[in-house]
VOMAR-230399 format. One record per residue (C-alpha): x, y, z; residue in one letter. Coordinates in steps of 0.02 Angstrom, whole numbers, plus 50000, padded with zeros to 5 digits. Layout:
BEGIN
XYZA
...
//
This chain:
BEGIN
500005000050000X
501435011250022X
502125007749841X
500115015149785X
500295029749886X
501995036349827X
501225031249657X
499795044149675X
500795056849760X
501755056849600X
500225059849515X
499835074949621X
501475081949568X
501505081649389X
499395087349399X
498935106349351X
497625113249513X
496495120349373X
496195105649251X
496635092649368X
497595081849233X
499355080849204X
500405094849146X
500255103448956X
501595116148906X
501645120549108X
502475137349171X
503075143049312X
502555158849397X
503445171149513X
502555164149690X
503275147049628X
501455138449573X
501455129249402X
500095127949261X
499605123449101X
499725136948995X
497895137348927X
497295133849089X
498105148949162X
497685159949030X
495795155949058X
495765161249226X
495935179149165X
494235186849160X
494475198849019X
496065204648904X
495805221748999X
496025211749165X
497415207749295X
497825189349298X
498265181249472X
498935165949533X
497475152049560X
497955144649716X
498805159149794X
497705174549738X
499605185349685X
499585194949540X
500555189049380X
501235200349265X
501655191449090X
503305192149095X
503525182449258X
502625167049167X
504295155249132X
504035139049047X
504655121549123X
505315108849003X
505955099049136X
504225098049223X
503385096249020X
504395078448998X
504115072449194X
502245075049175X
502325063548999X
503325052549069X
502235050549226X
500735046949114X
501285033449035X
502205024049189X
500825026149324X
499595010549230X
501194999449237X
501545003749402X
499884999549452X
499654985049348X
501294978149429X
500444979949592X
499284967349569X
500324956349580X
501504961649718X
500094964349855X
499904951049990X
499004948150132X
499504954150297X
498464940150392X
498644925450273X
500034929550178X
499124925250005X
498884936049862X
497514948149859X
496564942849711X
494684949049759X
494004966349786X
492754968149961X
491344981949908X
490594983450059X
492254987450156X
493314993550019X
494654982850035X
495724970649950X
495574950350001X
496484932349972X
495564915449967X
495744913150154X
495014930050186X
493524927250060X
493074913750172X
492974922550325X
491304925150401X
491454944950403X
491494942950210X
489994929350177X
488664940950135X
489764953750053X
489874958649874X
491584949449823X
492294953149657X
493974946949569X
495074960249577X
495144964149369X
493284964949386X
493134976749526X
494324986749430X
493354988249280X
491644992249367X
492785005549456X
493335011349280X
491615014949211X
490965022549359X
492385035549360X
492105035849184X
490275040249200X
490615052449322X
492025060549220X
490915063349067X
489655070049198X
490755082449279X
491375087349099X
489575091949068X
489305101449204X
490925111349152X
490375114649007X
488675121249069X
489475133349176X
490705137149064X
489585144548930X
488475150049095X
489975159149135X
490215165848959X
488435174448950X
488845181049112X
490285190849054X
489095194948901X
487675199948981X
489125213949095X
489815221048946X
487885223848874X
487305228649062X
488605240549052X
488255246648856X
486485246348928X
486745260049060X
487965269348944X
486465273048804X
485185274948936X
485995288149050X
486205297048881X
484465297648849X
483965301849017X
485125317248985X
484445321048838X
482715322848876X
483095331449030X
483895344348913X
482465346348818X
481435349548980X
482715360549029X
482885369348864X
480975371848882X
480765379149033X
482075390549008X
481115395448849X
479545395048936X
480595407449092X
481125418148924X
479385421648863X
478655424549037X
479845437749082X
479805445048895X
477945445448930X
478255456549102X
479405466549020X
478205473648909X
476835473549027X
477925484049149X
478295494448963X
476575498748919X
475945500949118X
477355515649163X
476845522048970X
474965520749047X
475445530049217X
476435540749127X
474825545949018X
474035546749175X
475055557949264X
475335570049131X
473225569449136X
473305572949322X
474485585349315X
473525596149204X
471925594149281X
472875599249432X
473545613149347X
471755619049283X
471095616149458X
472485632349520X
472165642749377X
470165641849402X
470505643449608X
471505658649555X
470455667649456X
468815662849587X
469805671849721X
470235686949606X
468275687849561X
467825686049759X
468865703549750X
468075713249605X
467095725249641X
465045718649643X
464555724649464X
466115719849383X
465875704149476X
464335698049410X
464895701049234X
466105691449259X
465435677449350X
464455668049230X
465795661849123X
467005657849293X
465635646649361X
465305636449187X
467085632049189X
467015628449348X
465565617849316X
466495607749191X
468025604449300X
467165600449439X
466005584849335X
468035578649299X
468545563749412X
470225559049436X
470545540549324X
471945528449396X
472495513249292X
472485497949364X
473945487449406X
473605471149355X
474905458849253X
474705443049171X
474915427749246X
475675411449168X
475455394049188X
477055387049241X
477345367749179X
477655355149300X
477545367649441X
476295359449513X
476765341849498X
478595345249606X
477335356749719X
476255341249772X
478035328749812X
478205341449962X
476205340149985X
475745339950185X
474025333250272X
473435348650362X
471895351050507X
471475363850589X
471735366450775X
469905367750867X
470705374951014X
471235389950920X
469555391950823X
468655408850863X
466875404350906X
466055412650754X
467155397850675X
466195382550636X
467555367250613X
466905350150516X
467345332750610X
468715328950481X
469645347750537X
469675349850347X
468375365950321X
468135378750424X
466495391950376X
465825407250475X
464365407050584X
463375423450624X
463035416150808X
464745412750911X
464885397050996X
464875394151184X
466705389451193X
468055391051324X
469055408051335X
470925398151315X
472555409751305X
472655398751130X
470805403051058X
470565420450929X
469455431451004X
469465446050894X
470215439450728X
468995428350632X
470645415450616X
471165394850658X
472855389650661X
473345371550577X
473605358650699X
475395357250624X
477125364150668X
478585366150541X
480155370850614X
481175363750467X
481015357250291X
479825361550119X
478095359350152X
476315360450042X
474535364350054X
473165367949963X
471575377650010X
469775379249914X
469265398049961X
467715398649884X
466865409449727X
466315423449854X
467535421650014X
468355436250087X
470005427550166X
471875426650220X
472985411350198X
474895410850250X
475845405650387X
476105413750569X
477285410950714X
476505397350842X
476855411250979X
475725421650874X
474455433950987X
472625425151004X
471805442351089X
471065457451012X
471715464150842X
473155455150754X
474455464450667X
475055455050532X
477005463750525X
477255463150725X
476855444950721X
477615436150582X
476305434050487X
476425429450308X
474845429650197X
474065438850029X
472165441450055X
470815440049951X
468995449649928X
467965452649800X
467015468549781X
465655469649626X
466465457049488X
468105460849547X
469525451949641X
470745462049751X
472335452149824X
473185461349966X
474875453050033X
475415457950220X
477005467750130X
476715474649964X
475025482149937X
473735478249821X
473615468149654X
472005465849538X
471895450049486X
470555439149428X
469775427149554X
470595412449636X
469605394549665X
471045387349760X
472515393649816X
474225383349853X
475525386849996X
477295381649984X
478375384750134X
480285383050121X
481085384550309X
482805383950300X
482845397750134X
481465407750246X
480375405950075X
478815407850055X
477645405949900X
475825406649845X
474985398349699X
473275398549586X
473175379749587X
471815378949439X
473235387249306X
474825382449409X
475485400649397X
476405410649547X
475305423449637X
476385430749770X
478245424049824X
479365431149976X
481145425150003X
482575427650114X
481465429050290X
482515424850426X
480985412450530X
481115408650691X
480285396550813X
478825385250738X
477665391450627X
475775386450597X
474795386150444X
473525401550456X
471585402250397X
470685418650422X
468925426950349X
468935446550334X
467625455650437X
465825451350375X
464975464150288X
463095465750230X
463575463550063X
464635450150074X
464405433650152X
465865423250198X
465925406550121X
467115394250178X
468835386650180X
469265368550142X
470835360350175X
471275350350017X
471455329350082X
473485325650015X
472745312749909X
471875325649799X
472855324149632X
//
């Protein structure tokens, strides 16, 4: 048995680790490890890739591959000496017990017997083959599993081979695809800067033919003005004429007079052009926020629904508790929410005929008697309509005529103390204020004007964030 295993040690020697058969053209590498040549070559991955050693990980550059001639004729010579070798040991091997020649081949125990040991009781039952037979039956089952395990190489092998395939497309894939994703973000981009263009073209001549308006207009004024003095001057020179001279003169004084007096200064209005703003809209409502409103802030002409999502005013007031947090002079109701960081989103329904303020307020914001909107951070344009007009007021710049607003959006930017106000039905900007410096939380803000007889506040509904 020690002759066999000095025989397959042998073997081991002269065998390439990759293909597991004896040596073809081998080489030897730097770390001392020998291959075949084509084995080693297929380890490397790609042409573009670094090759390393197989059994010790190391890199190998190409020129530390060195060829073995010496190891080349061992490994042939090996090859064809191992089956005599073996062969020879059939007839060498004797029993250690009997001292007979092991002819037979034990397949239950694995083991080689003589004739006594085949008739030994621990061997009556067993499978006992002569040894050339058991030899052959091992043959074709290491046969059979070498064609099987050649399969299988080949099945990962061009496995393997669609891998690296499929990477190279995967990354072809991404290549073309990133390109068209910047491409038709260009476009967008190109046409929103267009789209910017054309807005601000369309201001530009607004704000042209407005001052050219107000210029018309003041020149009018000015005249009138200046028509006004002459006729005051020559009423107070005729208050000192003597009383005949007087009323001959008086007649044609007061028809002028007349005249100026039917002439009523005419102001033009103010009002630009809004534009629909693509895709405003559709970023607006990722930063979209499910607002209620806070019942413990409500003033008690307030009525809230059960969902906190509409608030409408009632003539009667309530019978509710006096808290330091309720309105008691403000028709107003906070939102239930608190930003202190972060973009943010709402959208409000105000109605057809609502009088109202929407914004945002500091949540230390004064519940008693009159509110003043610049004293107490504040932030909202208001709305009221007055015959078939629409008047916006914002807390900071004055009036603007507009045409009236079904919903209005709120966009709240903390950090870049930004905030902006929308006509959700065209998607256009109504009113924007940046660079506030806020501080503390802040609280969405809902207000009605003061009723009037002829004007009836409607109401105010909180859109629901699912409202696309």
């Amino acid at each position: 048995m020690a002759a066999r295993g000095l025989i397959e040690n042998l073997k081991a020697v002269l065998t390439c680790s990759v293909c597991l058969g004896y040596f073809t053209d081998p080489v030897t590498v730097k770390c001392g490890h020998s291959f075949c040549t084509e084995c080693l070559l297929r380890c490397q991955k790609g042409a573009d890739e670094t090759l390393t050693c197989p059994e010790c990980r190391g890199v190998i550059k190409s020129s530390d591959l060195v060829p073995c001639e010496n190891l080349q004729n061992l490994s042939i010579t090996g090859k064809m000496l191992r089956p005599h070798l073996l062969q020879s040991m059939v007839g060498l091997t004797t029993c250690d017990q009997h001292g007979g020649k092991e002819k037979f081949f034990c397949e239950e125990d694995q083991i080689l017997l003589c004739n006594s040991c085949l008739l030994a009781p621990e061997h009556k039952d067993h499978q006992v083959l002569p040894l050339e037979t058991a030899a052959d039956k091992c043959k074709d089952k290491l046969q059979e599993t070498c064609t099987a395990l050649q399969q299988k190489e080949e099945k990962f092998t061009k496995a393997l081979d669609k891998t690296r395939r499929a990477r190279l497309r995967c990354k072809e894939d991404a290549y073309v695809l990133k390109q068209a994703v910047t491409s038709e973000y260009g476009k967008m981009h190109q046409f929103l800067w267009d789209e910017e263009y054309q807005y601000l073209q369309r201001v530009n001549q607004e704000s042209r033919d407005s001052l050219a308006e107000l210029e018309k207009s003041k020149a009018k004024l000015s005249q009138q003005l200046q028509n006004l003095h002459q006729m005051i001057v020559e009423v107070e020179e005729n208050l000192n004429k003597a009383p005949l001279e007087m009323l001959q003169a008086v007649t044609g004084t007061l028809e002028r007079n007349e005249e100026l007096l039917l002439q009523e200064p005419e102001l033009p209005s103010s009002a630009w052009t809004t534009c629909p703003i693509t895709g405003l809209r559709e970023m607006l409502m990722s930063f979209q926020r499910d607002i209620t409103l806070d019942a413990e802030s409500a003033n008690p002409h307030l009525i809230l629904s059960e969902d906190l999502k509409r608030v409408q005013y009632g003539s009667v007031p309530q019978d509710l508790p006096d808290s330091k947090e309720r309105f008691d002079y403000v028709l107003a109701v906070l939102g239930a929410q608190t930003f202190t960081w972060g973009k943010h989103y709402w959208e409000v329904e105000v109605g057809d005929e609502t009088e109202w303020e929407l914004g945002i307020c500091k949540d230390s914001v004064s519940r008693k008697g009159k509110l003043s909107s610049s004293s107490e951070g504040v932030r909202t344009p208001a709305g009221c309509t007055s015959g078939n007009s629409f008047y916006l007021l914002n807390s900071h710049n004055g009036f603007h005529l507009v045409r009236p607003i079904n919903k209005v959006g709120i966009f709240l930017d903390y950090e870049k103390g930004h905030i902006a106000f929308y006509d959700v039905m065209d998607s256009s900007l109504i009113y924007s204020s940046s660079n506030i410096v806020f501080e503390g939380p802040l609280r969405p803000y809902f207000s009605f004007g003061m009723p009037r007889i002829e004007s009836t506040p409607g109401s105010l509904i909180i859109c629901p964030i699912n409202n696309q």
